[in-house]
C-alpha positions as a printed Julia matrix, in Angstrom:
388×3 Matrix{Float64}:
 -39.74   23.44   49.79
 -39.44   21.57   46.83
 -40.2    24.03   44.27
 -37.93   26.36   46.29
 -34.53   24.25   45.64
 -35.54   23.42   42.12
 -35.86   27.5    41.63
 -32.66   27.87   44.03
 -30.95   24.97   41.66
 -32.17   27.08   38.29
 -30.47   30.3    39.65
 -26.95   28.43   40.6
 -27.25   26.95   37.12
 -27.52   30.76   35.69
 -25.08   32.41   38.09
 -22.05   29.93   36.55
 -22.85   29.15   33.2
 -19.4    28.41   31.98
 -19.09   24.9    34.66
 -20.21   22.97   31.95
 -18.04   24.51   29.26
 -15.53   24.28   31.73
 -15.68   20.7    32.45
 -15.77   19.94   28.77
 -12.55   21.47   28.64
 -10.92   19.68   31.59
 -11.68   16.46   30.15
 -10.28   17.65   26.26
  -7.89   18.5    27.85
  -7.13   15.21   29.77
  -7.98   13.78   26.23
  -5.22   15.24   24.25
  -2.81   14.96   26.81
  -3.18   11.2    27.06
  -3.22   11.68   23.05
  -0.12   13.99   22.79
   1.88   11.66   25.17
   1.06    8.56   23.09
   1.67   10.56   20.4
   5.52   11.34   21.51
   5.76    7.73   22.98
   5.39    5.6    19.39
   3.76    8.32   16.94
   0.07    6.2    16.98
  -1.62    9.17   19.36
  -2.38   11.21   16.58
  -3.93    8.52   14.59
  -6.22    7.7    17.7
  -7.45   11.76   17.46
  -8.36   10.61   13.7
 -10.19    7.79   13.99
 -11.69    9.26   17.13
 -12.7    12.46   15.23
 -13.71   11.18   12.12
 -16.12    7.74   13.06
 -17.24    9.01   16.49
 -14.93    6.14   18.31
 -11.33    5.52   18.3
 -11.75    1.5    19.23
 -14.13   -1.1    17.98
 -13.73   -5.16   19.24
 -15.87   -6.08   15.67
 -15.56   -5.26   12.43
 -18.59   -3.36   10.23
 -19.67   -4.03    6.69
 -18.85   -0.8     4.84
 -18.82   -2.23    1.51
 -20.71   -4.53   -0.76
 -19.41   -5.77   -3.91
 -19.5    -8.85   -6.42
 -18.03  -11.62   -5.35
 -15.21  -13.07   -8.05
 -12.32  -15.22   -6.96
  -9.99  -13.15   -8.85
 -10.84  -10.0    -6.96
  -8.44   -7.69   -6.49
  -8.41   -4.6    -3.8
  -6.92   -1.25   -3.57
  -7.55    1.54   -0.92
  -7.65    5.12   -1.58
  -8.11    6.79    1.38
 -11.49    6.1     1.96
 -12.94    5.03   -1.44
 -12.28    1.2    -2.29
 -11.03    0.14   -5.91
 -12.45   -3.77   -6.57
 -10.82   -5.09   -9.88
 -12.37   -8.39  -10.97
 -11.97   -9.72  -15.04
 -14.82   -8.53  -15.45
 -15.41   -5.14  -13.91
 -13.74   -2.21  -12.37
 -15.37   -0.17   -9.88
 -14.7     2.94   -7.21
 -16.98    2.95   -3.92
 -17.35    5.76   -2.04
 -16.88    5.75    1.72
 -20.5     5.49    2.48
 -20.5     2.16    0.14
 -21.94    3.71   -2.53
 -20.87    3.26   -5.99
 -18.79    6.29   -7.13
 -17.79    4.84  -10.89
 -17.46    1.19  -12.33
 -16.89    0.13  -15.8
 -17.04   -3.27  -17.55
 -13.8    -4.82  -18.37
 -12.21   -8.01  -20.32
  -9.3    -8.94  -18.57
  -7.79  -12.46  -18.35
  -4.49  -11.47  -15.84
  -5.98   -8.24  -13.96
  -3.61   -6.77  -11.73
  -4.23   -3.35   -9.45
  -1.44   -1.29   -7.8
  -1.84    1.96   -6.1
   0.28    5.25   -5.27
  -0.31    8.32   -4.53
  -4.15    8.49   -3.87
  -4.76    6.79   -7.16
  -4.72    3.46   -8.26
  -4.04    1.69  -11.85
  -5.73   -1.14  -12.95
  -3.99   -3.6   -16.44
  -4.16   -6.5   -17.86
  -0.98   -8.39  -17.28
  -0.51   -9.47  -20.9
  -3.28   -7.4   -22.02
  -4.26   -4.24  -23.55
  -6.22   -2.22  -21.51
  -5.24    0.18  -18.62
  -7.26    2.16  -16.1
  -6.1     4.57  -13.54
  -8.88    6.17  -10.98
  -8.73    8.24   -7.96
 -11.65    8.42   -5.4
 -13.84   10.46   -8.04
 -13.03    7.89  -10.79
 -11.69    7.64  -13.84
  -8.44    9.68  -14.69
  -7.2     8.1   -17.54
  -8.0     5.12  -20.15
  -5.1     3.69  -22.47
  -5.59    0.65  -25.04
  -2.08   -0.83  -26.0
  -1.71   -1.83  -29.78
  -2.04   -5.81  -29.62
   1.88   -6.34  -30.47
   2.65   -4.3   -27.66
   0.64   -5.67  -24.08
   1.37   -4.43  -20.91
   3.44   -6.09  -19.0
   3.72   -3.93  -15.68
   2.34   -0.5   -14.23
   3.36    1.48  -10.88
   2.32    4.64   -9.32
   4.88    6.39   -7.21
   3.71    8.18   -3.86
   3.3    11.61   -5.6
   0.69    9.25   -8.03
   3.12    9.65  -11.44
   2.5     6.53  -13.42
   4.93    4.58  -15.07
   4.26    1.58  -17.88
   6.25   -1.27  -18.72
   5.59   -2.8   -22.51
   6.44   -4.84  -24.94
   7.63   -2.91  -28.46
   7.95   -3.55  -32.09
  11.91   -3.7   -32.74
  12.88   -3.36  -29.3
  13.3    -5.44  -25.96
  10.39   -3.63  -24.04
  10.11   -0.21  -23.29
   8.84    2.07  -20.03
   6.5     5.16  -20.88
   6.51    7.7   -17.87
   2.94    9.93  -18.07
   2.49   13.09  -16.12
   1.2    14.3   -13.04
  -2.19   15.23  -14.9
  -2.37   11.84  -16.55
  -2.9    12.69  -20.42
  -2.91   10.24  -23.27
   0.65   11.22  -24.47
   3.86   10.39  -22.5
   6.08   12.78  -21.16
   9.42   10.45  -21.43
  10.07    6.82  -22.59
  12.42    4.6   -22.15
  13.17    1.67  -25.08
  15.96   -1.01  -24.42
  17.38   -2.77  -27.26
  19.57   -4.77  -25.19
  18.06   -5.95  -22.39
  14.34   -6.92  -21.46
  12.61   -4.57  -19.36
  10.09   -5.95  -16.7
   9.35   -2.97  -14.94
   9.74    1.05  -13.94
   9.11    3.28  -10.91
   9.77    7.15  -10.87
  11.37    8.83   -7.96
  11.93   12.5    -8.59
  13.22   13.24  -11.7
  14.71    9.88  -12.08
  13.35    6.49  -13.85
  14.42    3.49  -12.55
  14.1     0.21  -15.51
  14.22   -2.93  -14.41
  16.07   -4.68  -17.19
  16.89   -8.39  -17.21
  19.8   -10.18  -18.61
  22.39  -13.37  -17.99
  25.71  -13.44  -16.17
  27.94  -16.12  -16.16
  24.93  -18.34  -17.39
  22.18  -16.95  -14.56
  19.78  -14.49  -14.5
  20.72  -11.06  -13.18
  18.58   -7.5   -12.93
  19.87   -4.44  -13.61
  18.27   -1.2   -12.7
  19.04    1.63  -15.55
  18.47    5.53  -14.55
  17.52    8.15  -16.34
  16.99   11.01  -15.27
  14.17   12.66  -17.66
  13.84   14.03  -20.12
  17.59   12.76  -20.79
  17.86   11.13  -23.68
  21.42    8.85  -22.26
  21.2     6.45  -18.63
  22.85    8.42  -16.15
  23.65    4.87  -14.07
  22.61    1.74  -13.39
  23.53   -0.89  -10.8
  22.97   -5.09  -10.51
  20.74   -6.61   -8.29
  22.5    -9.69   -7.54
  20.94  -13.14   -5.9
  17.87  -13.27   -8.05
  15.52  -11.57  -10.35
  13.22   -8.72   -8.99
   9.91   -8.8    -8.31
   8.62   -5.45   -7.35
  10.17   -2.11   -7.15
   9.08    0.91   -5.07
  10.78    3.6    -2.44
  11.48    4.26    0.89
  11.95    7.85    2.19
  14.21    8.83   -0.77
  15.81    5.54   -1.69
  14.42    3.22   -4.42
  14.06   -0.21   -2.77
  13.63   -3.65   -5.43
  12.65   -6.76   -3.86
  13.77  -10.09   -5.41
  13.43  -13.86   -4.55
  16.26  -13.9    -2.16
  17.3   -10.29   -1.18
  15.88   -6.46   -0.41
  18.3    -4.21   -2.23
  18.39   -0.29   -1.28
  20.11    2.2    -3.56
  19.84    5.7    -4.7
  19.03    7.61   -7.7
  23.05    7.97   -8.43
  23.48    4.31   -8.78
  25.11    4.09   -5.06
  23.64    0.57   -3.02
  23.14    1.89    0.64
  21.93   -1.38    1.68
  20.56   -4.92    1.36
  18.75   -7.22    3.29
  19.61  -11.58    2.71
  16.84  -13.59    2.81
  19.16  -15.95    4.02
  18.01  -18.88    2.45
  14.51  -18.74    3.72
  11.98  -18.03    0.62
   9.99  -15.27    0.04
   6.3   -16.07    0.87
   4.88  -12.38    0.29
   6.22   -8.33    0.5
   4.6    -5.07    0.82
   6.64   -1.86    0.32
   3.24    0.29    1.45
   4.78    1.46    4.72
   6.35    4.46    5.66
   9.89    4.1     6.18
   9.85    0.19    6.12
   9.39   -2.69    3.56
   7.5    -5.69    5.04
   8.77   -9.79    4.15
   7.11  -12.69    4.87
  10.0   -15.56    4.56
   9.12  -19.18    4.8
  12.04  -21.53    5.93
  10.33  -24.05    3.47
   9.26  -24.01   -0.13
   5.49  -24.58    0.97
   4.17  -24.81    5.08
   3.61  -21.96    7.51
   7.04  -21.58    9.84
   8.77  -18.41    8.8
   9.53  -15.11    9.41
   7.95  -11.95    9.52
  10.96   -9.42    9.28
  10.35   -5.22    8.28
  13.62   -3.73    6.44
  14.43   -0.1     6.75
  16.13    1.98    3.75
  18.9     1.27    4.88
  18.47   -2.65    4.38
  18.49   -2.89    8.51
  16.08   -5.26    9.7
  13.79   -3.05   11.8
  11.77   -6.2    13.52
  11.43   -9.67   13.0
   9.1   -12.31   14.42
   8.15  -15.93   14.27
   5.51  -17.23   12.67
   3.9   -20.67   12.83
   1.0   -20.2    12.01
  -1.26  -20.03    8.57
  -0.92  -16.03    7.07
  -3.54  -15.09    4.78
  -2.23  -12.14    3.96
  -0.34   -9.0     4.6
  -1.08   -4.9     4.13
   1.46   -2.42    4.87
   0.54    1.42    5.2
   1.76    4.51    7.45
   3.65    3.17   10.71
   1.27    0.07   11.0
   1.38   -3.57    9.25
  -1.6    -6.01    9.01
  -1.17   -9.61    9.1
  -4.32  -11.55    8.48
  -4.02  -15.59   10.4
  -6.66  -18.0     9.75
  -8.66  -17.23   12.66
  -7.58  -13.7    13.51
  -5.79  -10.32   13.17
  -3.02   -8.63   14.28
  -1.71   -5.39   13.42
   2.08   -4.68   14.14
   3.89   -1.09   14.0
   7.01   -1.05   12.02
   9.03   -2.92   14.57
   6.5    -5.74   14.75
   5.16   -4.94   18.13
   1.84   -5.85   18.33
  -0.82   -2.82   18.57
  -3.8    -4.58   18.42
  -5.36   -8.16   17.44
  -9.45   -9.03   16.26
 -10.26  -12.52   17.06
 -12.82  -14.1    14.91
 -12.32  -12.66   11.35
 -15.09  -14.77    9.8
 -14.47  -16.1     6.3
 -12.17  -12.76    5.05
  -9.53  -13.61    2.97
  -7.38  -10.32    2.04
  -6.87   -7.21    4.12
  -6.05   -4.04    3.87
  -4.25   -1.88    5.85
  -4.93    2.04    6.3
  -2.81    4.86    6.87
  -4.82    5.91   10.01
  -4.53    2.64   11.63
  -7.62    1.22   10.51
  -8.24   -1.97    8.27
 -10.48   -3.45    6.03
 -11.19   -7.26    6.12
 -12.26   -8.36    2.77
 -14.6   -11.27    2.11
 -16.33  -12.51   -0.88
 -18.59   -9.94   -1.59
 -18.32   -7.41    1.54
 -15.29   -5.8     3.57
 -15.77   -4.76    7.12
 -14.06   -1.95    9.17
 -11.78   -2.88   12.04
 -10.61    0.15   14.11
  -7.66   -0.72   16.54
């Protein structure tokens, strides 16, 4: 009887071959829907599919250690894609996504600093002479500044153009603006003779200087356009309430954030926005995001009761929250923000509702934030994976 249903059982099996292929497409289908909806509902669904698709799992309550590196206090991090770019003043170095070591180099730097922009990343010496910039393959480009003339500044803009800030013999500082392909030669530079410059970001066709000069007895930037290769500025407006510390974009619209305001303008000159600190103090910033510049504002000069607040292009405050607690640090990229607490993390969408939170983030000390929702807890010498 027994070997009668089993041969009864093999038969039903061949008779309707496509149940299983059928089921498997009932529940993709139930998959994507509850994907497609979440999708439509805050735009995260589709990041779900990717981590989903690409690690095997879309959630993980623990972190993994994907990369080992040297510990250095004066690390610094930079994510492209999924390569990681460590920076210490000694060494520069691109692993792979498997934590293998793609390309490294030894450096002497004694103020490294490392930006990135449009899947690349650029590595100086604040003060210094040599520059770097690497994609996930490696190295792109290698420039040596004459010793009279040290960097001062680098930026990549989200299409990966690079733009350097430098001293120069007989003038106030200057900005050299290199091509797509990164060559050795520049394809525009700006020199100021009036005014010195402390830093440049491309957008388009149009440089935007950050020169610095004195009104009334205080310290005032001004931003100077060109648009390239034009030899004359084509505008220029004042950032007013403080000198600026970073400059970047937002969906069209250069953005420059200084100690006690978030200005918003366009390439024409024209301020569409800008966002008062209020008289709390800037702790930290990250203009990563898409569509939205993250602030972390202290009420005090030291202490952790503040503000988180995200600023649209607009200079509209998107979301704020409270915070009174100890922030480690913060990573903006895509729709999502990291904020890394003493004992745990939370990631935030651009309106700073939460979207998911790791308890227990050992001894990590920096974080990085990743386009497709995931993050990267940095420690010493390893990061792990977190994947909301």
């Amino acid at each position: 009887m027994s070997e009668k249903r089993v041969d009864k059982s093999k038969e039903a099996e061949k008779r309707h071959p496509v149940r299983g292929v059928l089921s498997f497409g009932l529940m993709l289908a139930a998959v994507l829907l509850v994907v497609l909806f979440a999708a439509y509902r805050d735009g995260t669904g589709f990041d779900i599919l990717r981590r989903y698709l690409h690690y095997g799992r879309a959630e993980q309550v623990g972190g993994e250690t994907v990369y080992h590196y040297e510990a250095a206090s004066r690390n610094r991090f930079a994510v492209l894609g999924e390569a990681l770019v460590v920076l210490s003043d000694a060494s520069l170095s691109v692993l792979g996504s498997g934590g293998e070591e793609v390309w490294s180099t030894p450096v002497t730097m004694t103020s490294p600093a490392l930006v990135s922009g449009g899947g690349r990343a650029v590595a100086y010496d604040v003060g210094g002479t040599a520059l770097y910039v690497v994609d996930q393959t490696g190295l792109l480009l290698a420039l040596t500044a004459d010793e009279e003339e040290p960097y001062i500044s680098a930026t990549l803009n989200k299409n990966g153009q690079l733009a350097v800030t430098a001293q120069k013999r007989g003038y106030k500082g200057s900005v050299k603006v290199y091509g797509r392909t990164p060559g050795p030669e520049p394809v525009f530079e700006f020199k100021s003779s009036q005014r010195f410059v402390s830093d440049g970001y491309v957008l388009g066709d149009t440089l935007a200087a950050v020169t610095l000069g004195q009104e009334n007895g205080v310290f005032v930037s001004n931003i100077v356009l060109y648009r390239m290769p034009g030899e004359d500025p084509a505008a220029n407006y004042s950032v007013t309430g403080g000198l600026v510390a970073a400059i970047g974009e937002q969906e069209g619209r250069l953005v420059t954030v200084s100690d006690s305001v978030l200005t918003c303008a366009g390439t024409g000159g024209e301020i569409s926005g800008s966002y008062s600190y209020g008289g709390s103090y800037l702790r930290d910033y990250d203009l990563g995001g898409t569509g939205f510049t993250a602030l972390l504002l202290n009420r005090y000069r030291s202490g952790s009761v503040g503000r988180l607040v995200t600023v649209d292009k607009n200079g509209e405050e998107l979301g704020s929250l409270d915070i009174r607690e100890e922030v480690l640090n913060i990573s903006a990229s895509g729709r999502y923000l990291a904020v890394l607490y003493a004992d745990h993390l939370s990631v935030y969408n651009q309106d700073l509702q939460a979207y998911a939170t790791l308890q227990g983030t050992g001894d990590a000390r920096d974080v990085l934030m990743r386009s497709d929702g995931s993050v990267l807890l940095l420690s010493g010498g390893s990061a792990s994976l977190f994947l909301p």
